[in-house]
C-alpha positions in Angstrom: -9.8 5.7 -14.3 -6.4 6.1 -12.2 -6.2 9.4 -14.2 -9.7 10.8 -13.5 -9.3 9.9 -9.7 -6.3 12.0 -9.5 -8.2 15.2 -11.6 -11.1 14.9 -9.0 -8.9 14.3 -5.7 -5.8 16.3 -6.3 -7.2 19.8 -5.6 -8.7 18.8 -2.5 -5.3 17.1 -2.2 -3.1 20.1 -2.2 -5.6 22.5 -0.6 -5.2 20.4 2.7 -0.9 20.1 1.9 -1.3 24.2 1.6 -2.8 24.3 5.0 0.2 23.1 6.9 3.2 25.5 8.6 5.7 25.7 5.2 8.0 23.3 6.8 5.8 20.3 6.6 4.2 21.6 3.5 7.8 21.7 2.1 8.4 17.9 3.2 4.8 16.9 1.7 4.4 18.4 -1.4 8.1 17.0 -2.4 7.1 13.3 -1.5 3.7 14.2 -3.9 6.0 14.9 -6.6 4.9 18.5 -6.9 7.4 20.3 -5.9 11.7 19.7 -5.7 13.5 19.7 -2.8 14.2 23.5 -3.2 10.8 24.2 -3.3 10.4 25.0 -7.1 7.5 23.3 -9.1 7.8 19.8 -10.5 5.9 17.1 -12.2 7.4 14.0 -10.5 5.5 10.8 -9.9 3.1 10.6 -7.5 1.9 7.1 -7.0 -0.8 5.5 -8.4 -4.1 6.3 -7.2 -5.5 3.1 -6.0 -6.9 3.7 -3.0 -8.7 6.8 -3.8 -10.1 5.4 -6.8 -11.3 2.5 -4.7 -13.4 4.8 -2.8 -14.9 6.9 -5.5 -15.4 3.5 -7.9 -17.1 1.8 -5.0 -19.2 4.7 -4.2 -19.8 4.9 -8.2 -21.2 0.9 -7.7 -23.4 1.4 -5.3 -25.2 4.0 -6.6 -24.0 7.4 -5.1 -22.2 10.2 -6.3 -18.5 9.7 -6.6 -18.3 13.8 -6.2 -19.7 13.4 -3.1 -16.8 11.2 -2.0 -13.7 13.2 -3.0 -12.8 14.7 0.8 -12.7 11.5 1.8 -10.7 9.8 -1.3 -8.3 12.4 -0.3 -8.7 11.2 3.6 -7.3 7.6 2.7 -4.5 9.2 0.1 -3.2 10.9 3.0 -3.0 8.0 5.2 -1.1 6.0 3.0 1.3 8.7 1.7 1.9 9.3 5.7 2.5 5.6 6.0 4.9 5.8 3.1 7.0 8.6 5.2 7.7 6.8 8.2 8.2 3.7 5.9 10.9 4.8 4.2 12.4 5.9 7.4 12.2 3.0 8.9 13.5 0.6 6.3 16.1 3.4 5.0 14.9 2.8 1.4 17.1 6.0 -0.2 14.7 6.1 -3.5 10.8 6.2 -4.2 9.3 6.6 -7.5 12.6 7.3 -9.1 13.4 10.0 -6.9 15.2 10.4 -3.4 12.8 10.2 -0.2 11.6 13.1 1.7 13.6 11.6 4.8 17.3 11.7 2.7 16.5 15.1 1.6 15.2 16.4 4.6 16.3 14.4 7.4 14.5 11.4 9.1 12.6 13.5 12.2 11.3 16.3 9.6 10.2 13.6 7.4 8.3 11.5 10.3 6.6 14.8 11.5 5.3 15.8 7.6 4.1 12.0 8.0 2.3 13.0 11.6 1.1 16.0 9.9 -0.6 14.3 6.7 -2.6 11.6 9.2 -3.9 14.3 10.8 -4.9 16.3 7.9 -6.8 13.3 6.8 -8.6 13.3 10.0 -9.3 16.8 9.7 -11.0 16.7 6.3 -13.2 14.5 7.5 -14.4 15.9 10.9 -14.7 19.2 8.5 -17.0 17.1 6.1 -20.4 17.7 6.3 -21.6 14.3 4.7 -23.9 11.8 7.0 -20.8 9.0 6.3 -18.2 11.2 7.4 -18.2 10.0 11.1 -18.3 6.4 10.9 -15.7 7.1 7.9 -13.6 8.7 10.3 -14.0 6.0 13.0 -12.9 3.3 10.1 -9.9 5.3 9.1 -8.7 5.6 12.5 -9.2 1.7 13.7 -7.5 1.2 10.3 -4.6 3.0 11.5 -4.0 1.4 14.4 -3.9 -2.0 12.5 -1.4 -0.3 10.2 0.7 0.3 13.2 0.6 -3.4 14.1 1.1 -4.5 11.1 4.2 -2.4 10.4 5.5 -3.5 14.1 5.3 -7.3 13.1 7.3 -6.8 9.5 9.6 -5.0 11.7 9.9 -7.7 14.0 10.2 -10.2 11.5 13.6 -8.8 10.6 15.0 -10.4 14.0 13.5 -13.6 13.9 14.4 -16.9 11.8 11.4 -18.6 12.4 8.6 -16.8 10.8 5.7 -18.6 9.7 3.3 -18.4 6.2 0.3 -17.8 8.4 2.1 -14.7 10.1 3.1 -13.1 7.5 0.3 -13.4 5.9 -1.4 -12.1 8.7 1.1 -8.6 8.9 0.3 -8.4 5.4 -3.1 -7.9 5.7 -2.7 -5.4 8.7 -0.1 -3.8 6.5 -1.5 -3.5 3.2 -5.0 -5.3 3.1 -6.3 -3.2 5.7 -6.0 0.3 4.2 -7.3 -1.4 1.0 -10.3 -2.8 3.0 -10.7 0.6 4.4 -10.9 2.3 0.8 -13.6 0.3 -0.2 -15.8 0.2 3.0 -15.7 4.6 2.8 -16.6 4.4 -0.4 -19.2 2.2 0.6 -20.8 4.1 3.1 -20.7 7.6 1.0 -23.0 5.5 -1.0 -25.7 5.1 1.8 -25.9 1.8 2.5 -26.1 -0.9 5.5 -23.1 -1.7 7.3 -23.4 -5.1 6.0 -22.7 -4.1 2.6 -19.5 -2.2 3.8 -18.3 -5.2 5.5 -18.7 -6.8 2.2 -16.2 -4.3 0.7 -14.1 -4.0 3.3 -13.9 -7.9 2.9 -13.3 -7.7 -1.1 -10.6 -4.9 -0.8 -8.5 -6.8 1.7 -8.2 -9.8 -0.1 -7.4 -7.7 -3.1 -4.8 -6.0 -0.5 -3.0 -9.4 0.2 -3.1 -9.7 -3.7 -1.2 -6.5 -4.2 1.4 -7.3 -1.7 2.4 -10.9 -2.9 3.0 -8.8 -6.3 4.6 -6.6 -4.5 6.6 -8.8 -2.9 7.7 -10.1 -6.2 8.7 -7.1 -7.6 11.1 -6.2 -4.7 12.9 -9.6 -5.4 12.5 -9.7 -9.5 11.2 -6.2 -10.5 13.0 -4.0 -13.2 14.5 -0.9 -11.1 14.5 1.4 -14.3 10.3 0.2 -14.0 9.7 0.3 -10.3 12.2 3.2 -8.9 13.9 0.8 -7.1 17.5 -0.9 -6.8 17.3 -4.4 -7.9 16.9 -7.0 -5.5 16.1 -4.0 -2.5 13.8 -6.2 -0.2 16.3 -9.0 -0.1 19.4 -6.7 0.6 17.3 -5.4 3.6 16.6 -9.4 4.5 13.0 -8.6 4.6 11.0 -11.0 5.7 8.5 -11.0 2.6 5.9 -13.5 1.3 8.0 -15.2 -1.4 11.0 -15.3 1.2 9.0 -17.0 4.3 7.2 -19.8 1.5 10.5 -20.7 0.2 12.5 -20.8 3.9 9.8 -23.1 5.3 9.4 -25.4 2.1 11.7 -27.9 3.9 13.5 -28.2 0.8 17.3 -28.3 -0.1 16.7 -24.9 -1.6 15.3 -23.4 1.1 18.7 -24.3 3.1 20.9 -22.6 -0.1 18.4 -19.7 0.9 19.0 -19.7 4.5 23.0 -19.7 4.2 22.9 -16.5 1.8 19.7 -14.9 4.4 21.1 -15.5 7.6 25.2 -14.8 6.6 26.6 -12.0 8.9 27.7 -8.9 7.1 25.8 -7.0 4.1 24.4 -8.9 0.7 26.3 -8.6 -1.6 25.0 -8.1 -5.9 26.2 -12.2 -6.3 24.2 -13.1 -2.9 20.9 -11.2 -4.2 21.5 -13.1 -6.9 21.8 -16.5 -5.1 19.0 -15.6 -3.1 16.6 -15.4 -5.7 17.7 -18.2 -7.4 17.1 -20.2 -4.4 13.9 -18.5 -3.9 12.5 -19.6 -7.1 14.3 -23.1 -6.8 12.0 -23.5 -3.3 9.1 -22.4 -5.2 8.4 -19.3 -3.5 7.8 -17.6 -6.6 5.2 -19.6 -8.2 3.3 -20.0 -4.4 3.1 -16.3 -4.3 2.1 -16.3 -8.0 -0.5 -18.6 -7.1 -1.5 -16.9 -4.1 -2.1 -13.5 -5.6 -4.4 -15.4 -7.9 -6.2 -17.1 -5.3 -6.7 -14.2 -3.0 -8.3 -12.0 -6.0 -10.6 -14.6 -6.5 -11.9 -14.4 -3.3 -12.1 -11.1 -3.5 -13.9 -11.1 -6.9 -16.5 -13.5 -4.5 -16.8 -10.3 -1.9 -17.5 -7.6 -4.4 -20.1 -10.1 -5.7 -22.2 -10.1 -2.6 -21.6 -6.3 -2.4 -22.2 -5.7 -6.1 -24.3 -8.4 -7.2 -24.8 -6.3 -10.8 -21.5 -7.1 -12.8 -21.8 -3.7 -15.2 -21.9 -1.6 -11.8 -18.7 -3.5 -10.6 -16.6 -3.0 -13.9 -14.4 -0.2 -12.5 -13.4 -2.0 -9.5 -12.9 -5.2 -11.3 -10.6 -2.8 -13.3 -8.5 -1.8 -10.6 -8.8 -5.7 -9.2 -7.1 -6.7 -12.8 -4.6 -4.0 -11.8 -3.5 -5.0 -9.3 -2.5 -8.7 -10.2 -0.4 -7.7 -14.0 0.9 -4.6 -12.6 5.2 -4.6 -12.8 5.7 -1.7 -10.5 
């Protein structure tokens, strides 16, 4: 499904990427994994598809034309790749799917501008669609954007703050991740033709499965396999990110959570033995299992959403797919 997404969305992919100046074409088409650094073809990895496919499988499910839906598939690919950019820029993560980022290739203020360039591309695409959805699809991707931004600002500002709650984090991570997720599903939803109710109903299921994805996530920046994910080991906690895991097991009031807090709050970098301690003392406070648990408990409800959305489960099966995804993935 992941596969097909990408042979549908791709060319309307890099048509958009070949309308920019060469500079920010340059900087984009090396994050895609299409081209190196000096410009020469490659076949790097370029993510996984998810949230295009969310649009064209829930467009699939309610009854419309998944062709129909590609400009806009490539809309919400573009927005998260741009999110991605300044990302990595502003966490100073060196590597992304096993290859350096555009902004340590290229500079941090080049990579932020091919970032710039890419949201507005996806804006572009669809005030250039002619499909009835493609204004209220543009009004969507645009609030979504904004709660992007605000979610990003409060993960930031988690980093300076020792008392950071379960509920907000949670809360970030739903502006951060659930909300583009949500986003996916409700486009897809109303390329499909119907009420708004219905898109609301999507929008619900792919946020919860958005909070899902990020308490995996979350997981796999403490415990992941680097050679796997393209990341170094233990990468979240060197940064002293303020994740879902981290926030359960510092506010467990247990004597774990203090062996946790010693290592987290320490002056000076982490180093390979205080990861190492740190994760330990994660586990020990049973922030692993609670985000285990968690990711299980949010796709439930949004198995609940699609439900009332897609009441018929043989339409739902590829989104239940990509749900299923999204909770054994390692990466």
């Amino acid at each position: 499904m992941l596969g097909r997404t990408r042979r549908l969305v791709d060319p309307a992919l890099r048509a958009a990427v070949g309308s920019l100046p060469p500079a920010m074409r340059a900087i984009a088409a090396y994050h895609f994994g299409w081209r190196d650094a000096d410009g020469a073809e490659a076949e790097a990895p370029a993510g996984k598809a998810l949230r295009p496919a969310l649009v064209l499988a829930t467009t699939q499910a309610l009854g419309g034309s998944p062709e129909h839906a590609v400009r806009a598939a490539a809309a919400v690919e573009l927005v998260h790749n741009f999110t991605l950019l300044h990302d990595d820029v502003m966490d100073g993560d060196a590597t992304r799917r096993h290859r350096a980022t555009a902004w340590s290739v290229f500079g941090s203020s080049d990579a932020i501008l091919a970032g710039d360039a890419m949201h507005s591309l996806a804006l572009r695409i669809l005030a250039e669609d002619d499909h009835p959805a493609a204004i209220a699809a543009a009004a969507r991707l645009a609030a979504c954007v904004v709660e992007l931004c605000e979610g990003q600002h409060a993960d930031c500002s988690f980093e300076h703050r020792a008392d950071v709650s379960v509920d907000e984090c949670l809360a970030m991570a739903e502006a951060k991740t659930g909300a583009l997720l949500g986003c996916a599903c409700a486009i897809g939803a109303l390329y499909a033709g119907p009420d708004t109710a219905v898109a609301d109903a999507m929008d619900a299921f792919g946020r919860q499965m958005g909070l899902a994805f990020q308490l995996i996530d979350d997981l796999i920046g403490i415990w992941g396999d680097p050679s796997v994910t393209g990341k170094p080991v233990g990468a979240d906690l060197a940064a002293r990110k303020k994740s879902l895991p981290v926030v359960a097991a510092l506010t467990s009031g247990t004597a774990a959570a203090s062996d946790l807090a010693d290592v987290y709050f320490a002056p000076g970098p982490l180093e390979a033995e205080d990861l190492r301690r740190a994760a330990d003392a994660i586990d020990r406070a049973i922030g692993r299992n609670w985000a285990q648990i968690q990711a299980f408990d949010r796709m439930a409800a949004a198995i609940e959403h699609l439900a009332e959305a897609v009441p018929e489960p043989a339409a739902a099966g590829d989104l239940l797919a990509l749900a299923e995804l999204v909770t054994r993935r390692n990466k």
